[in-house]
N, C-alpha and C positions, 0 to 999 in steps of 0.2 A: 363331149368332154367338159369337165364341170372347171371352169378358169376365174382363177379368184386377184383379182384386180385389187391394185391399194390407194386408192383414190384419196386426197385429203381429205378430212370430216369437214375443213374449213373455206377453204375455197372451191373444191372440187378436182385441182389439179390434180397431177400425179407425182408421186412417193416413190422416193429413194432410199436403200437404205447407206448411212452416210457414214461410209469407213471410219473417220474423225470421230464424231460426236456417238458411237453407236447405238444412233437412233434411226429412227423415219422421218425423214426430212424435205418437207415442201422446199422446192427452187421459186415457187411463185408467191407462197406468204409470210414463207418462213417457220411453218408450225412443226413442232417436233414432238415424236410420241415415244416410245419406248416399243419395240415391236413385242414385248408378250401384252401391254395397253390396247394395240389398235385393235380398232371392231370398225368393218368396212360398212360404209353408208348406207349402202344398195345391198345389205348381206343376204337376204331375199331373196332378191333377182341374182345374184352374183354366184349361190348355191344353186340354180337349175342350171340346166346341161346347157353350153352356148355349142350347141353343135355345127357343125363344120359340113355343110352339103359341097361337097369335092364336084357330086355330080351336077348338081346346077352350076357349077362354078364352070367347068368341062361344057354344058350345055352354050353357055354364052360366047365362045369362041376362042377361049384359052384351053386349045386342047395338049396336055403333055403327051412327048412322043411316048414308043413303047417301052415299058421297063425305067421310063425317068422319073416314076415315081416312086420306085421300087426304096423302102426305107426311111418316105417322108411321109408327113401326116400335115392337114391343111386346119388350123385352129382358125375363128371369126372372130374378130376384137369384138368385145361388147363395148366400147365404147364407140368405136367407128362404123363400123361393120366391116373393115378392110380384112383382107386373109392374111393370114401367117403362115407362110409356109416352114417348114422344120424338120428336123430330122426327128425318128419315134423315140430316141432316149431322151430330147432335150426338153426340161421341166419348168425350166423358166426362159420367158422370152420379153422380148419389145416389140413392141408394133412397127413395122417400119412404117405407116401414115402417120398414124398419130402421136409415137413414142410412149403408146400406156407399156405399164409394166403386166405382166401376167403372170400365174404361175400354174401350171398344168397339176389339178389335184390328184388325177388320177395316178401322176408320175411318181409323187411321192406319199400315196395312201396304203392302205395293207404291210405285206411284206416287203413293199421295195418303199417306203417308208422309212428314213433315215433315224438312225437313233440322238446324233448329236450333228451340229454345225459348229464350227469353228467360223464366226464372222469375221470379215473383211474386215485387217487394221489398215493397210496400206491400198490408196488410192492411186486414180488413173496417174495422174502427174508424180506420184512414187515413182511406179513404172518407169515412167519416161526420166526420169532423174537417174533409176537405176539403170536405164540402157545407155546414158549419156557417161555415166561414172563406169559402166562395164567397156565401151570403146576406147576409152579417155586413154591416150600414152602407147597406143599401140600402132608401132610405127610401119609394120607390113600391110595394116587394115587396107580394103580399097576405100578413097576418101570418101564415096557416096555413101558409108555406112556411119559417118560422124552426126551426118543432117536427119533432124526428126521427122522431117517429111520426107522420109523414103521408108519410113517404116507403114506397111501397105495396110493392117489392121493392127487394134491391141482389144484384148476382152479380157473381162474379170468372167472367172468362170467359176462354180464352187464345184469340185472334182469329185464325183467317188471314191470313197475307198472302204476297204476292210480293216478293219482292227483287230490284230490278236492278240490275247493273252495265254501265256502257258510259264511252264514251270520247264526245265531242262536240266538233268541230271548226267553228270560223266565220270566217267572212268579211265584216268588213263595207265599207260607204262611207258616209260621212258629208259631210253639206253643212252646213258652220257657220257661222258670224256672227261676228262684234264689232264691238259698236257703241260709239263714241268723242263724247262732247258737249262744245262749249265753247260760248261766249260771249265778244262782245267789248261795246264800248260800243254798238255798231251792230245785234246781231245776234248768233242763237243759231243753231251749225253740229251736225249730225251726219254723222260720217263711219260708212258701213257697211262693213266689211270681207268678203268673201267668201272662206271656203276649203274645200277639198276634204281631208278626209280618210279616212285607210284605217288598219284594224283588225284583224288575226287572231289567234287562240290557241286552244286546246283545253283542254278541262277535264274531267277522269276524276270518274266517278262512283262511287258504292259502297252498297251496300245501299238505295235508291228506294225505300219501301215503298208498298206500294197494298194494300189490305184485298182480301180474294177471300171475301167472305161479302155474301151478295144481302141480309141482313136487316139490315146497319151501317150505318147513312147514311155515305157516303163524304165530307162535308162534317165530317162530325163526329169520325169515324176520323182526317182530316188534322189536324184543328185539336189532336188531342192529341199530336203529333209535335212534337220529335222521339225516338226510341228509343235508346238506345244499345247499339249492336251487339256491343261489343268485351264485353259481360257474356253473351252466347249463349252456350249451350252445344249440343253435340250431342242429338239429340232422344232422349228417355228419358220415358216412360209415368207414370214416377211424380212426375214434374213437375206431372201432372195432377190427382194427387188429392187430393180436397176442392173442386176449382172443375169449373167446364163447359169443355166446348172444344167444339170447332167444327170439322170440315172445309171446306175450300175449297170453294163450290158455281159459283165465278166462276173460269173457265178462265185461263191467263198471258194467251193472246194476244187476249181481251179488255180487260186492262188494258194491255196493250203503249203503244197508243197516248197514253193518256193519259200514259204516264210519261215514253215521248220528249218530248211536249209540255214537260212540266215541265221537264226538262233542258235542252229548248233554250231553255226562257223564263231560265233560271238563267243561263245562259252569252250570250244577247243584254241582260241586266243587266249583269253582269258587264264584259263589253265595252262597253257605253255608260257605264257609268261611270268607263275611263278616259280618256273624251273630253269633258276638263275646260278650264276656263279660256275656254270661248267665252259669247257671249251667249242662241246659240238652235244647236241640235242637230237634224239630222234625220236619218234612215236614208237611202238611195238605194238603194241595192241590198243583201241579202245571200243568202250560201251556206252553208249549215250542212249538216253532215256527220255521219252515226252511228256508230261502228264498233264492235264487239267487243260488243253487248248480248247480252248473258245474264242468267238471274234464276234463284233459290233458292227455298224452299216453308221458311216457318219460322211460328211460333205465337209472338203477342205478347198481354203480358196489359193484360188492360183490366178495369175495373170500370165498371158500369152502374148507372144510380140509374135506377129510374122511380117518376113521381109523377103523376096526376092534381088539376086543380083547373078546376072549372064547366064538367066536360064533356070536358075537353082533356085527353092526353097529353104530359109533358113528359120528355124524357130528357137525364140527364148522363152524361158521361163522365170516369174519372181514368184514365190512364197510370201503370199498373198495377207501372212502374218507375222512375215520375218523381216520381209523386205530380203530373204535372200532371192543374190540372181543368178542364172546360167545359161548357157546357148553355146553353139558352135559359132566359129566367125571364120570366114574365110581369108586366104592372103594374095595381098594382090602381085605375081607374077612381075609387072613391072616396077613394083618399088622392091622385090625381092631383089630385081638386078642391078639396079640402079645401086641398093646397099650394098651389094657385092662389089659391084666393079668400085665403088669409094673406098671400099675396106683394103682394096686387092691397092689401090693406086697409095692410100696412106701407108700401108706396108712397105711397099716398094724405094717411098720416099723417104719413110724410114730408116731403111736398111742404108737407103744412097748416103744420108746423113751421117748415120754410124760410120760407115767403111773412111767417110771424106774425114770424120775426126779421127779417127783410127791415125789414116796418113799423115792426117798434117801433124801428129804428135808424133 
């Protein structure tokens, strides 16, 4: 695997790329470059294959059981010689010895080749600010989810995804109402109005994003949306370094359909809401139309929190350029009673108060 490292030109350390400044940014001399600037030092040696012998590695007495390799692939740091072990879609990694950055070319060469990166605005300490502002005031939480050391990982990750563009044309019919009430001295009247209406337009789409990684819950990938596209850039490697990334394991035209759905659900809103002014609305017929769908291959960043608490896994997400956050949070049973039974005794005391002034007036 040919693994292409971002080593300073200047001291030799290793390169980050730095959410803040979006540059490439030494921690040890401080030098920063612009990552379409960098040209790696070793580019020579850094372009031959650093291949990964699994089996001498097996040879020395690190043998994995059966089937526990099933999915992972074994990279050799060029700078250390230490192994990497990894899952076969992840394209950029860290060394756990030595903490060089890498990035697996093979991952992102040819067709799986990303067309755009959307780079890291918001850093690790974002993150952690946004999970402390997402807890904050919620007063069922269990307390152990306030404190930042119970958070078990967090990673910047740049996510797969699909982009589509398309055009959606509709057609609809509607059957409406208005209902009319009076009253006289005798008698209360409604008159019901019935009418037929009709509705078309079309509406263009642009960048649809759907996750193309089988490990993202795709409920929770949406809910951190939306991205903004007009800050992509063309795809460049050293965007990568310092966080993980991902190749796509989920093909376009598995996600195709889902994303037509979405568009047409966008554009049958859209259309029902400007059939206004009646009492009751209903569809009768419609035609909706696709045209022009095509989709892009580009990397969005995400930050990931995982926490466990009484057994359970819970994961958050922030939007890695929004700074939006989301996750599920659990409640903790015992302060769920505690607040009950205070609700139920303020009630009660209450009510004793009223009745005792009631009397004594």
């Amino acid at each position: 695997m040919g693994l292409t490292e971002y080593e300073c030109p200047a001291c030799g350390g290793i390169m980050n790329f730095d959410a803040k400044s979006q540059l490439l940014a030494c921690p040890y001399c401080d030098t920063k470059i612009k990552v379409s600037d960098y040209v790696a030092p070793r580019k020579e040696e850094q372009d031959k294959d650093a291949k990964a012998d699994s089996n001498e590695w097996m040879q020395e007495g690190n043998e994995w059981q059966p089937g526990e390799t099933e999915g992972m692939v074994v990279y050799s740091c060029q700078s250390c010689g230490g192994e990497i072990v990894a899952s076969e879609n992840e394209g950029s990694l860290t060394c756990p010895f030595c903490s060089n950055n890498v990035v697996v070319k093979e991952k992102f060469s040819g067709d799986l080749r990303p067309d755009y990166v959307i780079p890291f605005k918001k850093n690790k300490q974002d993150a952690m600010n946004a999970y402390a502002g997402y807890v904050k005031g919620k007063l069922l939480l269990p307390s152990v989810f306030y404190a930042e050391n119970h958070i078990d990982k967090i990673r910047g990750i740049y996510i797969p995804y699909w982009l589509y563009d398309a055009t959606v044309d509709g057609d609809y019919s509607f059957s409406a109402t208005k209902v009319r009430t009076w009253s006289d001295s005798d008698y209360n009247y409604t008159e019901t109005s019935h009418y037929g209406v009709e509705r078309s337009g079309s509406e263009s789409f642009a960048n649809v994003p759907h996750d193309a990684s089988k490990e993202m819950p795709d409920d929770l990938m949406e809910s951190i949306e939306p991205f903004n596209f007009s800050e992509a850039v063309p795809f460049n490697g050293g965007y990568l370094a310092g966080f993980l990334a991902n190749r796509y394991d989920i093909k376009a035209e598995d996600t195709k359909a889902h994303i037509v759905e979405r568009m047409k659900n966008t554009v049958e809103t859209d259309i029902r809401n400007t059939v206004d002014g009646y009492s009751t609305v209903n569809i009768t017929s419609k035609q909706q139309n696709v045209r022009n769908l095509r989709h892009k291959y580009a990397l969005y960043p995400v930050w990931l929190l995982n926490t466990s608490w009484n057994g359970k896994n819970y994961l958050f997400a922030m939007n890695g350029q929004s700074g939006k956050f989301v996750g599920n949070l659990p409640v903790s049973k015992k302060k769920a009673t505690i607040l009950y039974l205070l609700s139920t005794i303020g009630f009660t005391l209450l009510s004793i108060f009223i009745c005792l002034l009631i009397i004594n007036n």
